[in-house]
C-alpha positions in Angstrom: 127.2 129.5 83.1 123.8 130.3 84.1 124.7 131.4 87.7 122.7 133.6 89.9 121.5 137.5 88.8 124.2 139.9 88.9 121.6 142.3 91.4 122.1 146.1 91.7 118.6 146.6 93.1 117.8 149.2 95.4 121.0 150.7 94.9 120.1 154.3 94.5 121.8 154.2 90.9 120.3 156.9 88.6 122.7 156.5 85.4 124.2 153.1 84.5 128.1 154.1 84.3 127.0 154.9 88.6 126.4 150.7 88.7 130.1 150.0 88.0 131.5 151.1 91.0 128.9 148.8 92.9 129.0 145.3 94.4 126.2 143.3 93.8 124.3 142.2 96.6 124.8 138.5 97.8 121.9 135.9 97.2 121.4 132.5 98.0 123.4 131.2 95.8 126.7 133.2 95.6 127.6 134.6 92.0 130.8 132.9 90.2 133.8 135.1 88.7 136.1 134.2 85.8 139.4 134.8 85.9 138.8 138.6 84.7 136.9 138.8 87.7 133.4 139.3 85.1 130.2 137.7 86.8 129.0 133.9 84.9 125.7 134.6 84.7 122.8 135.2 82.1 120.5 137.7 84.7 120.9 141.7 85.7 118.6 143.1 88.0 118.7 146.7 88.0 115.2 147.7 89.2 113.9 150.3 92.3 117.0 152.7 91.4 116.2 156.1 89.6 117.8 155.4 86.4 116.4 157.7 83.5 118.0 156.7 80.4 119.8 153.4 79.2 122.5 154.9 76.5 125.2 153.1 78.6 123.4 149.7 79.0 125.7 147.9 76.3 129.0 149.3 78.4 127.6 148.2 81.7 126.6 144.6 80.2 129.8 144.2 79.1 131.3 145.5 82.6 129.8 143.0 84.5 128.7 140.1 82.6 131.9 137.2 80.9 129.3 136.5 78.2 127.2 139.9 77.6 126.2 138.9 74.6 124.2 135.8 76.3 122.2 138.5 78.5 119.1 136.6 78.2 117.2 137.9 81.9 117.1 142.1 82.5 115.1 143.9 85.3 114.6 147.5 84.8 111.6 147.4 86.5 111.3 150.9 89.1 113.3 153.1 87.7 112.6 156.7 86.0 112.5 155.1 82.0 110.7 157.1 80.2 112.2 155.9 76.5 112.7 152.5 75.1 116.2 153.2 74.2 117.6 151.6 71.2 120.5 149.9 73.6 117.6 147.3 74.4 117.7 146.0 71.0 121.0 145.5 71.3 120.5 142.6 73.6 119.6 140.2 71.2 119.6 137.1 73.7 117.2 138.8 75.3 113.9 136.6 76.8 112.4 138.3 79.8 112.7 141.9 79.9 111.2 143.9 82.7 110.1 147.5 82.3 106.9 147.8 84.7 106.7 150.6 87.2 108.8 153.2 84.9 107.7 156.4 82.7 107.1 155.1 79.4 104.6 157.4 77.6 104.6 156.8 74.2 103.3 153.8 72.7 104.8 153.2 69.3 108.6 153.0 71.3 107.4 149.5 72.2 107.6 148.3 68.4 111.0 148.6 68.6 111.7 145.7 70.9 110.1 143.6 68.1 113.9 143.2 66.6 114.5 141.1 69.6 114.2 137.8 68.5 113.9 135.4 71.8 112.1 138.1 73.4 108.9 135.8 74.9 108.3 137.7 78.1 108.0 141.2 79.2 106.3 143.8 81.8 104.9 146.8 80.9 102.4 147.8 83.2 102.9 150.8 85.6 104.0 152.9 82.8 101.7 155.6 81.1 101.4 153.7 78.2 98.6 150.9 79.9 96.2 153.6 79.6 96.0 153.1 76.1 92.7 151.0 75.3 94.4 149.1 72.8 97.7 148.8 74.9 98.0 144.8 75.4 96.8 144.2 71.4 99.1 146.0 70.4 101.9 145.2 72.3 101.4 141.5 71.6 100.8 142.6 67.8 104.0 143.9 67.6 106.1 141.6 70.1 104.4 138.0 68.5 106.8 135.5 70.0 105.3 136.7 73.7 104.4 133.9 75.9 103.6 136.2 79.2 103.1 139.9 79.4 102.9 141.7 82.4 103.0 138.5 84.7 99.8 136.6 82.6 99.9 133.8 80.3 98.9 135.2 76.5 96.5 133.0 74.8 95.7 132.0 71.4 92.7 134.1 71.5 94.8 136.9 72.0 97.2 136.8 69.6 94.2 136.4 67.1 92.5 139.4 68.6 95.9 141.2 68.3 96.1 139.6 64.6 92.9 141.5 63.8 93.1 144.8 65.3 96.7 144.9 64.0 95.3 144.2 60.3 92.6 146.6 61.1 94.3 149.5 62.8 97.0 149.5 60.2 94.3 149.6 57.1 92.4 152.5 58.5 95.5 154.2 58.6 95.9 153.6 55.5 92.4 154.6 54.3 93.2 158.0 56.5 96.7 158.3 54.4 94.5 158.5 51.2 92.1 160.9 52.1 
């Protein structure tokens, strides 16, 4: 079941329902169809197109994959993403998600991928939102099942550090909130 990625990279693509008219390019080890002609696989590359917005990911999951709901791999890496759409949370098999090089600018849309309960891997960086001094504490504050962000191991010390400016950030706003 875990066959190769179902890859529509570099396919020019800029909105998801465009993928479905596409043939996946051919790797090393070719993809395997059921009999509805659905790819057996667990992967979907869709990075280094000029996708914008993901409100059709669930529809083009389902398109392509036999089991969508055991979508466990997804490159969006590339693209023009500026939003964390709420389609990502969706995917609840979800364990390596990759988001780096797109337009992400607001912080706080990251907390929503913390529904995603296999979630142990992500990429972030190239987005807006690594400018942010606190960016990597609080994306492992909010996402605490990570092993790897952004390519690099998280350690214990991290997820402490993250523990603490979590517990601190959130009781200054707090203190702000009663003043």
């Amino acid at each position: 079941m875990c066959g190769a990625p179902v890859d529509l990279s570099f396919k020019n693509i800029s909105s998801l329902t465009d993928a479905w008219i596409e043939e996946p390019s051919s790797s090393l080890r070719p993809l395997k169809k059921n009999s509805e002609m659905k790819y057996l696989s667990r992967s979907l590359r869709l990075n280094n197109n000029i996708i914008t917005d993901l409100h059709d990911l669930q529809r083009t999951v389902c398109h392509f994959l036999a089991e969508p709901s055991h979508l466990a791999w997804l490159d969006l890496s590339f693209n023009k993403i500026t939003h964390i759409d709420p389609a990502l949370c969706e995917l609840r098999a979800l364990r390596v998600l990759y988001l780096h090089g797109n337009n992400i600018f607001i912080m706080s849309e990251v907390d929503r991928l913390g529904v995603l309960p296999h979630l142990h891997s992500i990429t972030l960086h190239g987005n807006v939102i690594e400018t942010n001094k606190a960016y990597r504490n609080r994306v492992i504050s909010v996402l605490p099942r990570l092993k790897t962000m952004d390519f690099s191991a998280v350690t214990r010390q991290e997820r402490v550090m993250a523990k603490i400016w979590h517990h601190s950030g959130r009781s200054i706003g707090l203190q702000k909130s009663l003043h």
